[in-house]
Backbone as CSV, one residue per row, in Angstrom:
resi,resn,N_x,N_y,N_z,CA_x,CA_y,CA_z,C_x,C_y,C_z
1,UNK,2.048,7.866,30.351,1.089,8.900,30.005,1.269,9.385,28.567
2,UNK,2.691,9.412,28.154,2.837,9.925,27.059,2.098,9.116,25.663
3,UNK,2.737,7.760,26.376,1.946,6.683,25.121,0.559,6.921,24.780
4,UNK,-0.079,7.415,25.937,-1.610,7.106,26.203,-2.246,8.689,25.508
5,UNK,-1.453,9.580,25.347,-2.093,10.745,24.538,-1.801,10.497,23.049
6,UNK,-0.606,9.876,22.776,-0.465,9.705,21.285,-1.558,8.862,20.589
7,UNK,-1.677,7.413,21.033,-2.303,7.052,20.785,-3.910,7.109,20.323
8,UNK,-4.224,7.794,21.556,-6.169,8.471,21.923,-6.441,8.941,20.497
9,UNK,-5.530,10.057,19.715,-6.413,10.635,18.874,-5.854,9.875,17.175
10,UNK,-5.340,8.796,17.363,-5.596,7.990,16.141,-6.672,6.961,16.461
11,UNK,-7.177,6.578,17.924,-8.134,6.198,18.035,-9.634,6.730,17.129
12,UNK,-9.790,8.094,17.585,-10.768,9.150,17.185,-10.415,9.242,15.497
13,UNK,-10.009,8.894,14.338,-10.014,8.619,13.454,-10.962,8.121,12.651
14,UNK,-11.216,8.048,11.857,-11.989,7.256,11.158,-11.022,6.461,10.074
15,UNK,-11.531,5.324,9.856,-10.680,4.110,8.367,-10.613,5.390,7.385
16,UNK,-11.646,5.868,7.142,-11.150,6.787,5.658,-9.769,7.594,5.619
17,UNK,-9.930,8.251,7.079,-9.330,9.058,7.331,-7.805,8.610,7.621
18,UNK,-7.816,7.722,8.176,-6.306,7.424,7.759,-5.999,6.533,6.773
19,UNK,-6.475,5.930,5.877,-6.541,5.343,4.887,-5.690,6.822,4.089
20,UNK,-6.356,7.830,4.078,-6.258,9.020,3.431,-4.867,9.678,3.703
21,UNK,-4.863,9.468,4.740,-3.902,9.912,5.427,-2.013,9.317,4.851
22,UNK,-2.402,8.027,4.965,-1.229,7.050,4.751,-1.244,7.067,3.128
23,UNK,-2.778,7.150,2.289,-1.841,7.309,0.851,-1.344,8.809,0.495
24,UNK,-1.936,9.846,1.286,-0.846,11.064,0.899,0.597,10.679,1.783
25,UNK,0.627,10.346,2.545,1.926,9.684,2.877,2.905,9.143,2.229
26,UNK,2.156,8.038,1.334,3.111,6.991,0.385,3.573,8.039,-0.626
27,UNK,2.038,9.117,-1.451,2.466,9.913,-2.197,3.581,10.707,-2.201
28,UNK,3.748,11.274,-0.959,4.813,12.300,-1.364,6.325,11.608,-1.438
29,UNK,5.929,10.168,-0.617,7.305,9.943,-0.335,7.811,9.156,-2.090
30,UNK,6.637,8.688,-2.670,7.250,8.163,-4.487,7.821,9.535,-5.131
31,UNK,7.216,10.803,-4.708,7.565,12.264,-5.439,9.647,12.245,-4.713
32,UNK,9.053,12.210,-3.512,11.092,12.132,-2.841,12.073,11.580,-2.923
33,UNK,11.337,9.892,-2.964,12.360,9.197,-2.963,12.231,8.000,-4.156
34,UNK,13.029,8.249,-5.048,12.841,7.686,-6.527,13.061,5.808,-6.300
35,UNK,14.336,5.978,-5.388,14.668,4.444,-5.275,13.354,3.812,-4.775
36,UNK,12.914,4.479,-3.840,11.067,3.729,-3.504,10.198,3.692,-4.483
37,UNK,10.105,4.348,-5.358,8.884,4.339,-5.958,9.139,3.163,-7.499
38,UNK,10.616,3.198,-7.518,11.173,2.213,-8.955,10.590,0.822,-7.735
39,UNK,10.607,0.777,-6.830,10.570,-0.572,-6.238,8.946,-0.788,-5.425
40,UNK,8.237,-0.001,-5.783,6.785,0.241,-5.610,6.390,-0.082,-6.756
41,UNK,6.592,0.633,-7.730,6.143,-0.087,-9.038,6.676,-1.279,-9.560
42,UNK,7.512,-1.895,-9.383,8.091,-2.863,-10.008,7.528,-3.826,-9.241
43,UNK,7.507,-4.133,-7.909,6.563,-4.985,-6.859,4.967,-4.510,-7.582
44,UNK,4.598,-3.753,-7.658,3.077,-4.243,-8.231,2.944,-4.420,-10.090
45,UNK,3.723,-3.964,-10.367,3.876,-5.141,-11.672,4.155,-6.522,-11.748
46,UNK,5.299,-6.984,-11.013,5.678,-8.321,-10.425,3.878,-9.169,-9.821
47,UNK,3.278,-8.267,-9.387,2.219,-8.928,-8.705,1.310,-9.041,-9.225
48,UNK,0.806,-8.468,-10.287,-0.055,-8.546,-11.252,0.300,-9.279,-12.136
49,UNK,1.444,-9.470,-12.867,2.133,-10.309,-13.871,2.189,-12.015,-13.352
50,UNK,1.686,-12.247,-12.008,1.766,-13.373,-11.420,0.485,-13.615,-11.322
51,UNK,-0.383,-12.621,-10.918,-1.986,-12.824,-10.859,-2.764,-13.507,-12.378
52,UNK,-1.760,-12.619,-13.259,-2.733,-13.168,-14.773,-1.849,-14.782,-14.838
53,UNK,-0.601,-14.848,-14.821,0.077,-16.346,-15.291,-0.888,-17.207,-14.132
54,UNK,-1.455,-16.997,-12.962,-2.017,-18.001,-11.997,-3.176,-18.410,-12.823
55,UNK,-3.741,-17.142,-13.036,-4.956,-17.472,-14.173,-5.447,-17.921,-15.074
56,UNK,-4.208,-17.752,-16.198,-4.211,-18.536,-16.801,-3.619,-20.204,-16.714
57,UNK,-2.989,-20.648,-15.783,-2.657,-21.798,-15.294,-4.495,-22.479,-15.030
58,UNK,-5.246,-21.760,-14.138,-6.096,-22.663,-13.466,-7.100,-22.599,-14.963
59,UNK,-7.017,-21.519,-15.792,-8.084,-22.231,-16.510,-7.467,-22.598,-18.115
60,UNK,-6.283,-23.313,-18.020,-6.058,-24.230,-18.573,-6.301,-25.444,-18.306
61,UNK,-6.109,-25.709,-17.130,-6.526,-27.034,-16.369,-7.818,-27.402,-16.999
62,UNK,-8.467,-26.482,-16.825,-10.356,-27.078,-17.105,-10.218,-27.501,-18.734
């Protein structure tokens, strides 16, 4: 029973709404916890810095 009430009202949600939800989430936790957020940013630099070298790989090819 217990499972079945927790659940119900993230059902009743909407995408925005926890979309919204989870980035004030992430937010406060980059404000708390520094070791997360050096490794939040550094993973999306890493991932972008791979997106442009892919890019430029495929249109060297041509």
């Amino acid at each position: 029973m217990s499972t079945t009430t927790t659940t119900t009202p993230k059902a009743k949600l909407g995408r925005r709404t926890i979309r919204k939800l989870g980035r004030d989430k992430r937010k406060t936790k980059i404000v708390a916890d520094k070791e997360f957020a050096k490794k939040l940013f550094d993973g999306k630099s890493k991932r972008s810095a791979d997106k442009k070298v892919a890019f430029r790989k495929k249109k060297a090819k041509k």
